[in-house]
C-alpha distance (Angstrom), angle and dihedral (degrees) to the residues before:
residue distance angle dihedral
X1 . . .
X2 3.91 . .
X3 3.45 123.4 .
X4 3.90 126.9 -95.7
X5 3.66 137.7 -113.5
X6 3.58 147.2 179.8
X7 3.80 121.8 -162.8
X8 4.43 132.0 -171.1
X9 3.41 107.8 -127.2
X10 4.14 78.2 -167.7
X11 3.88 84.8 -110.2
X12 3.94 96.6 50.9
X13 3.72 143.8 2.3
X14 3.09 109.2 -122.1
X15 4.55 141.2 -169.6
X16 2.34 148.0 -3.9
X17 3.87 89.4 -129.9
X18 3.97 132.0 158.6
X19 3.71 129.4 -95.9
X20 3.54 84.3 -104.3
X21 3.41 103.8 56.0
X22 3.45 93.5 52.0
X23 3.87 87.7 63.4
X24 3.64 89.8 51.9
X25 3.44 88.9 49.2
X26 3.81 97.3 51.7
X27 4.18 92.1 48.1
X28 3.73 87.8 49.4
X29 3.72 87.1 58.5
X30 4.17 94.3 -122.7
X31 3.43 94.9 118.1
X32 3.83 130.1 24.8
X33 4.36 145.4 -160.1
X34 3.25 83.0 -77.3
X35 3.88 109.4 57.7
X36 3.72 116.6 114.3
X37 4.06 106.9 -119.7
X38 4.00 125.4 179.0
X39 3.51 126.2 179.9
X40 3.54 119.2 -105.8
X41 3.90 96.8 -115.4
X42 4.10 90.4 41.3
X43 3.79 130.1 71.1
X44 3.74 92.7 -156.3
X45 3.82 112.3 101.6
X46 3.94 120.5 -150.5
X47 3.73 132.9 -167.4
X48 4.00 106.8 -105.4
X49 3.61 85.3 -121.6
X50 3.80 88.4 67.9
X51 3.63 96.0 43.6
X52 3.89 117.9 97.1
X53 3.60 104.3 -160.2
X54 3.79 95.3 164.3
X55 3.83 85.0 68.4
X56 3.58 92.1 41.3
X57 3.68 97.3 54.0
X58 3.87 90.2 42.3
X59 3.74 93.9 52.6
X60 4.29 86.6 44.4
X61 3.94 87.5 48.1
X62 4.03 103.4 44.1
X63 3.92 97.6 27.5
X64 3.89 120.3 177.3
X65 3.37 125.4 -86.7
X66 4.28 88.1 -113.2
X67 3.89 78.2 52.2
X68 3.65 99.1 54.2
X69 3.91 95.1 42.3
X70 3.69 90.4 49.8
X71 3.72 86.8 51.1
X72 3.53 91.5 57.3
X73 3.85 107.3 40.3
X74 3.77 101.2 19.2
X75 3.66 122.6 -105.2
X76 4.12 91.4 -91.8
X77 3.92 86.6 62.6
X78 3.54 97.0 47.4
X79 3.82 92.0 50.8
X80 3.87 87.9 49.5
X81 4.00 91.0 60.1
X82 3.27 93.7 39.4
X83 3.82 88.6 59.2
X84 3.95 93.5 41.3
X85 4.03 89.0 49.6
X86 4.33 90.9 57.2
X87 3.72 90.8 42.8
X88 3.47 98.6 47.6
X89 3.89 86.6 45.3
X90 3.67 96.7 44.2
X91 3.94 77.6 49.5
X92 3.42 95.9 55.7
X93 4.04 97.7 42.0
X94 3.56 88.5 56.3
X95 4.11 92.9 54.6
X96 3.59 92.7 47.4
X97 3.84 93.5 42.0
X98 4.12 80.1 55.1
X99 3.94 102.8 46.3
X100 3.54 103.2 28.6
X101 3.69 91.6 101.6
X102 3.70 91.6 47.5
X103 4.46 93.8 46.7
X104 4.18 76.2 47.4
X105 4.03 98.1 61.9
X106 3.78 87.0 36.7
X107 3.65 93.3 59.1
X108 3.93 86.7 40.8
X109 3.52 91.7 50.1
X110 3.83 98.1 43.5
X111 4.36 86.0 44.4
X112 3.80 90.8 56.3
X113 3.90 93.1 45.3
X114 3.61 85.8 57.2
X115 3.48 90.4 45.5
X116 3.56 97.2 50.9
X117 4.01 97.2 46.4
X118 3.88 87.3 57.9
């Protein structure tokens, strides 16, 4: 989904429109540099002249991958898992960091049984 804007027409504000259709706007001559644009989500307006929306549209059209999980399970959800994952790795360091002497002299054992039936 593209992003949103508003543009002031200095009689109006008008939108929201897409990034796109403020281009179209601009080459058709209805709006100019000058224009005062703000994003949808954003109370800060801009000048169009400092507005990148080929940048903008790129990042809306090839988001990150953090983007499109959040996108599909919320941001909450993603957070959650994240917090799950380091727990049950922190979890999982701390067993191994416990019995890796003990895996080691079962290995050594089973080696020299192998050893010894040869």
């Amino acid at each position: 989904m593209a992003r949103s804007y508003y543009y002031d027409t200095g009689e109006s504000k008008k939108g929201p429109v897409s990034g796109n259709d403020l281009v179209q706007l601009r080459a058709a001559g209805q709006i100019g540099e000058d224009t005062w644009v703000r994003k949808a989500d954003s109370s800060t307006w801009r000048r169009l002249a400092d507005v990148d929306l080929r940048e903008e549209e790129e990042q809306e059209a090839n988001p990150s991958l953090w983007r499109l999980f959040a996108r599909a399970f919320g941001w909450r959800t993603l957070a959650l898992f994240i917090a799950v994952m380091v727990v049950i790795i922190a979890l999982a360091i701390g067993v191994l960091s416990f019995a890796w002497p003990i895996i080691l002299v079962l290995i050594l054992v089973w080696a020299l049984q192998r050893i010894s039936r040869d």
